[in-house]
N, C-alpha and C positions, 0 to 999 in steps of 0.2 A: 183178768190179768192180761189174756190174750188182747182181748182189744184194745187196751190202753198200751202196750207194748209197739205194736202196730201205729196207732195213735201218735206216741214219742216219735218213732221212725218217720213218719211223715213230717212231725214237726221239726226235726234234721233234717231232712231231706231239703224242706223246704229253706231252711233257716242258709244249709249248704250252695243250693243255687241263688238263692240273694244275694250272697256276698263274691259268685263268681259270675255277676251281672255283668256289663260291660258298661263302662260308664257311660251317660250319657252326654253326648255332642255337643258342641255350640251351636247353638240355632239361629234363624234368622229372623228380624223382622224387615217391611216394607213399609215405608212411607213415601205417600205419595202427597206432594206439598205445590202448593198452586201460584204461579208465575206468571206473568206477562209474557213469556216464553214458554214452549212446548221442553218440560222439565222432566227429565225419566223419572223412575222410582227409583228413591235411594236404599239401599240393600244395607240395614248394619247389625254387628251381633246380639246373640240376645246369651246371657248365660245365668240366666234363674234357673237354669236345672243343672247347669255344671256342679261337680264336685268342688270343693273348699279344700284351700291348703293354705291352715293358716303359719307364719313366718316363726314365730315361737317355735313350732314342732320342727322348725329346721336348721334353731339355734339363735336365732334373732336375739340379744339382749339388748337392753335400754343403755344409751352413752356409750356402747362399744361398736364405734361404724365398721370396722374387721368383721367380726362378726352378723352384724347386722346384714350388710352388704353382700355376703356372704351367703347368710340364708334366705337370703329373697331371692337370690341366682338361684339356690336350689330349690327354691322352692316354683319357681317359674319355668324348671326343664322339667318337674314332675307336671306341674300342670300342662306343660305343654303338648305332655305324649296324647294325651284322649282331649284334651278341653279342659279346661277351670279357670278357677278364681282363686290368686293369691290375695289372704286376707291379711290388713296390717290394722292390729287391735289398737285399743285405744293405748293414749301413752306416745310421749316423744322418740323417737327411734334415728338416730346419725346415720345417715349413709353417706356411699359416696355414690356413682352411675348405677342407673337400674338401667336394662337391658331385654328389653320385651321379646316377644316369642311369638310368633301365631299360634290363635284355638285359646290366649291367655287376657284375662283382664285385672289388675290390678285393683284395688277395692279397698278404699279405707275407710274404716267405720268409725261413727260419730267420736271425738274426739283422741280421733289418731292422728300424729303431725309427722310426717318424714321431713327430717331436716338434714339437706345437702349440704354436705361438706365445699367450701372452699377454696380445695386443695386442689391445683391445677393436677397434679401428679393424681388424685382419684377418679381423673376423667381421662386417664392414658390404658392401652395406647389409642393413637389416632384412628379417625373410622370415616368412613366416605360420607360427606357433611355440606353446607355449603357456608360462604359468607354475602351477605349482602348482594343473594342472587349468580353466586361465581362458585364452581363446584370444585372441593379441595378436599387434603384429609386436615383437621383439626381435632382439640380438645372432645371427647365422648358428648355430646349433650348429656344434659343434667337425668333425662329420660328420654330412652330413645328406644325407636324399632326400626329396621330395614328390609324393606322384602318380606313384611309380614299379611298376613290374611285374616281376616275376624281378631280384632285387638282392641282393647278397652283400658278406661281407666276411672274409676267409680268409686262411688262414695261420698259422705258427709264431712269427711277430712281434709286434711288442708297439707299441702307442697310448699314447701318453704326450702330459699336458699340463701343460705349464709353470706356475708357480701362484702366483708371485711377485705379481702383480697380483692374480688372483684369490681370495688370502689375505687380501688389503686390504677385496675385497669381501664376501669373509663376513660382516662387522659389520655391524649392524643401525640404523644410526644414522636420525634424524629424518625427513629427506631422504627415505631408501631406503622407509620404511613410507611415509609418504605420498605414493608412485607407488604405493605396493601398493596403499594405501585407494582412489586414484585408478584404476585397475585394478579393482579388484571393485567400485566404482559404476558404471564404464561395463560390465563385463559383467551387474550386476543391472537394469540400464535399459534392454538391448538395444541398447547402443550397436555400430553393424557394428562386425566385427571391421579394418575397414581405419583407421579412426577413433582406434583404441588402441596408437598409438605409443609404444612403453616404452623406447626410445636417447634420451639423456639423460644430463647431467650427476649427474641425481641419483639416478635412479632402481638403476644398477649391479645390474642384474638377468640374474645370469649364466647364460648358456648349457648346455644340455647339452655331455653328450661327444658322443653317439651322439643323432641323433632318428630313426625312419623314420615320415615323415607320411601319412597315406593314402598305406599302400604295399602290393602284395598280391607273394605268395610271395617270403621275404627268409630269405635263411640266414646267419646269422653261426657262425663255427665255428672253433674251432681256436687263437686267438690270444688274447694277456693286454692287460690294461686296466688303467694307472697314473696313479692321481689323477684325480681329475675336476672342473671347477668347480659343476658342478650335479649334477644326475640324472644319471646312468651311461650307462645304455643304455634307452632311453623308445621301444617300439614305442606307436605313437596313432594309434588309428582304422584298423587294419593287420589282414591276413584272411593267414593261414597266414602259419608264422613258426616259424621253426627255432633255437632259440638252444643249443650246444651246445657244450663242449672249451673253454669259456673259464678264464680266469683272471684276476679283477679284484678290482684292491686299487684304494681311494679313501678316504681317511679326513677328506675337509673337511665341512663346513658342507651336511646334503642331499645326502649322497654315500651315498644308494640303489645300487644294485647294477642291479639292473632292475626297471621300473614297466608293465609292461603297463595301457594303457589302453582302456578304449573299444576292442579289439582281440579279435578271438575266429578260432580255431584255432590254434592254439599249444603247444609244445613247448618245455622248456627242462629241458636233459638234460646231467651228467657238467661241471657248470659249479663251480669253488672262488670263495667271494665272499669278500674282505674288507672291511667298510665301514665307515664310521662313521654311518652309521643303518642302515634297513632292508633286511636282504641282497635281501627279494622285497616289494614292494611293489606288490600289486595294487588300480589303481585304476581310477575310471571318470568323471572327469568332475566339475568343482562347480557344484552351482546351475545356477541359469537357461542357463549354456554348457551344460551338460550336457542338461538338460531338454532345448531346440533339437535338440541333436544327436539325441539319444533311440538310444544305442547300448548296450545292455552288453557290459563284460567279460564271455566267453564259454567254456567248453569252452578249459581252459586245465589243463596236465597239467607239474609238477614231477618230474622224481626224481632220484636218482643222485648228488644236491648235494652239498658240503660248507661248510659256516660257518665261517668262523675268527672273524668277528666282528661283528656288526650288533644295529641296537634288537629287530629282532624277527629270529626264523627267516622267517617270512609273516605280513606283515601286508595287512591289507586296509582302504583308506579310506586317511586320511577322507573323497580326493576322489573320492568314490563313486556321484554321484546318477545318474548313469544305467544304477543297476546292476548288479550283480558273481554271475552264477551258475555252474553246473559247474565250479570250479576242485579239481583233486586232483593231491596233494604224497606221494610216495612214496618212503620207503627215504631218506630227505637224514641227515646227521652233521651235528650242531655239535662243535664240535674241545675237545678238555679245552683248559679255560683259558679261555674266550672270552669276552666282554664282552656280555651279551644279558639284556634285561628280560624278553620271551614268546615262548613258541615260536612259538606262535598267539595274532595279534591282530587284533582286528577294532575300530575306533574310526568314530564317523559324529559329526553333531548337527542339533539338530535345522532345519537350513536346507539339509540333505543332501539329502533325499527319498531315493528309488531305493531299491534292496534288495539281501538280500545274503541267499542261500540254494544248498543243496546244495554245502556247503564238505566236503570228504574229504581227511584227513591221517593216515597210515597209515607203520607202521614209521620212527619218529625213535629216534632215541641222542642224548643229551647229557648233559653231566656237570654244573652247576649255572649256571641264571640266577637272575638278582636277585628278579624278582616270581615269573611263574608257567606252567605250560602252554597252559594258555587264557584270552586277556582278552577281555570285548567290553565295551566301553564307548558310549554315546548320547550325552555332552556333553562331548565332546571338540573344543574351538574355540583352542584357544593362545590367540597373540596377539592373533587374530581377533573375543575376547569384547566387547573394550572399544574395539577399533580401529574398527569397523563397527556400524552397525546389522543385525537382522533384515530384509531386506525383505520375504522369503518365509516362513512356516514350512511345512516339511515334514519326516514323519517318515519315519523309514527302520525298515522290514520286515526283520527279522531270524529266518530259521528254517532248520533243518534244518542241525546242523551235526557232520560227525560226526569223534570222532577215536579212533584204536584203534593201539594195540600201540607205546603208548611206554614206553622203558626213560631214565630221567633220576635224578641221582644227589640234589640239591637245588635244593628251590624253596620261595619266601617262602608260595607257597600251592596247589593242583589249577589250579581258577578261583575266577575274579571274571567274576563276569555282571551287571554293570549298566545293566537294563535303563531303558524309557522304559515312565511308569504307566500311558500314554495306547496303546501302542504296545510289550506286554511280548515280551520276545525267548522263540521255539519252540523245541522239537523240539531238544536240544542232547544228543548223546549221545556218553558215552567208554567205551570198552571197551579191558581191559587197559591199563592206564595207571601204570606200576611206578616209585613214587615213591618214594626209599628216608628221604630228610628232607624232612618238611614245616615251616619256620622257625616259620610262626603257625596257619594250620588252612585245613582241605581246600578249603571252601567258601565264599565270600562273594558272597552270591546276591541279588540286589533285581530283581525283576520279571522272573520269567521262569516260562513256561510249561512245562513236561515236559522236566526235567531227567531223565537217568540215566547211570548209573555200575554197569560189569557188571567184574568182575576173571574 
């Protein structure tokens, strides 16, 4: 009797310090991924040993976004004190803005759909954001983190947003451009960024899906991405970055795929885009916000991709001015059939400044876009021509750009390099570049320095 009393006690004992363990941490992995450039290792979370906090225990009900919305906030300050993983089970779930944390990763498991409300008023209030590279406060992103550290987002699940509303808002009417113009005068004047309130009647300047804002080692992985009202998935001003195993379809109005900003070490790997603009969209900032910040896009690595449909395969710019170097795109498919102007496109002008050099694109397939394999164009301003004045000029530095071993079936043309007379673009070279119909001819060249062409 004695011993097995003794025995029990032990098995309390023990039973007692287990459960007053201390949870375990978000960990790290390293990946080191191989460039035409001297590439750091990229640092991103790992949290297979975090504790689970799944959203039901914190009140989450199906078709009630109150609710729902509700317990994913709380369930993301609880994980945020030690590390975790908030789970969202399977089952359609309404919210409205999730609101990430550092030490947290969000995690949805095979057949769970969060579906975003809407309602501009569930993305209030405003929160330091940008627009088209100009940094303001606007509508919450759809999911968003600021200033966060080890931050995730995982799973077999699928991000969906509602678009009813946001359909209205793609139109471009009077109103909406004069916030804009109003908008890019206060950022060319230095107006603080707290001063540039864009919530409004008029202005209807929609949100991202995804933003992470100065945010360092972020992994997204694993899950699809349906409709968006803005930009897709926009890392900005963000140091290691993991983007990988996605699947996103968006076909409105600036429905990018992903926009790397102002962001350097980064990985985006084994990801299907469908969009209706630019599946990769590398950019860095406009004008004067940019200058300030004075960050470029950095040591940024593609592969493994597929396209089913977007303006470009990689485009680069136009909100570029602070910069865009070591970026290399390896081994990607554009899908037979697909709707695409350039594989590679690089556009600035001249109120851009910054540079864009050491561009590497290696092993593409695709079967026919409209224009061509490589555009780079200097005076590319849209609506921007007649909407605004100049207040800056600055040129943008364009060299060294290399692209080799593409197999593509037809295009309108090789390239078009249109360069600036003042500021002609370098060093642009293609090797192996197996074009089987050219519609009009290989070259349409204005201002550029040491072209070449090796088969």
């Amino acid at each position: 009797m004695k011993r097995r009393s003794v025995y029990m006690f032990v098995i309390l004992f023990l039973s007692l310090f287990a459960c007053k363990q201390k949870p375990v941490p978000v960990g790290h992995q390293t990946l080191k991924v191989d460039a035409p450039f001297e590439m750091p290792e990229i640092i991103y979370p790992d949290f297979s040993a975090c504790e689970e906090f799944v959203i039901t225990d914190f009140g989450a009900v199906q078709d009630n976004r109150q609710n729902t919305s509700a317990a994913i906030a709380k369930a993301i300050d609880a994980a945020s004190i030690s590390g975790g993983t908030v789970i969202v089970p399977e089952g359609e779930w309404l919210c409205g803005k999730i609101h990430l944390k550092s030490n947290v990763n969000l995690h949805l498991k095979k057949g769970a759909v969060l579906l975003f409300s809407d309602n501009p008023e569930d993305y209030l209030p405003a929160v330091y954001t940008t627009w088209e590279g100009m940094e303001c406060y606007n509508y919450s992103p759809l999911i968003y983190a600021y200033e966060c550290k080890n931050v995730g987002i995982s799973g077999e699940g699928v991000l969906k947003a509602k678009m009813d509303l946001w359909e209205v808002w793609f139109a471009r009417p009077p109103a909406h451009m004069n916030s804009l113009k109003r908008l890019y005068e206060m950022a060319s004047t230095d107006v603080p960024v707290e001063e540039r309130q864009m919530v409004n009647d008029t202005a209807n300047l929609r949100p991202h899906f995804i933003q992470f804002n100065r945010c360092e080692n972020v992994l997204l992985d694993g899950f699809t991405i349906t409709n968006s009202p803005f930009w897709t998935i926009h890392p900005y001003l963000c140091k290691n970055v993991v983007v990988r195993n996605l699947n996103v379809f968006a076909h409105g109005h600036n429905n990018d795929g992903v926009d790397p900003e102002m962001s350097q070490n980064m990985l985006i790997e084994n990801c299907v885009f469908d969009q209706g603009d630019d599946a990769i969209a590398v950019k860095s900032g406009r004008n004067q916000d940019a200058w300030r910040l004075n960050t470029p896009t950095k040591n940024l690595v593609i592969r493994n991709c597929m396209v089913k449909n977007g303006h470009q395969l990689l485009a680069i710019g136009s909100e570029m001015s602070g910069g865009v170097e070591n970026v290399y795109m390896d081994s990607c498919t554009v899908a037979d059939g697909a709707s695409m102007f350039h594989l590679v496109y690089l556009k600035t002008n001249e109120r851009r400044g910054g540079f864009i050099k050491n561009i590497f694109v290696k092993n593409i397939k695709a079967d026919s876009v409209s224009k061509g394999v490589l555009g780079i164009e200097t005076d590319v301003l849209y609506q921007w021509r007649d909407l605004v004045p100049t207040y800056e000029r600055r040129l943008t530095s364009i060299s060294d750009i290399h692209l080799e071993n593409f197999e593509v079936n037809k295009v309108q043309f090789v390239s078009r390099i249109l360069g600036d007379e003042e500021l002609p673009v370098k060093n642009v070279f293609l090797k192996n570049i197996s074009v089987k119909n050219v519609e009009a001819e290989d070259y349409i060249h204005k201002n550029v320095i040491n072209f070449r062409r090796e088969d």
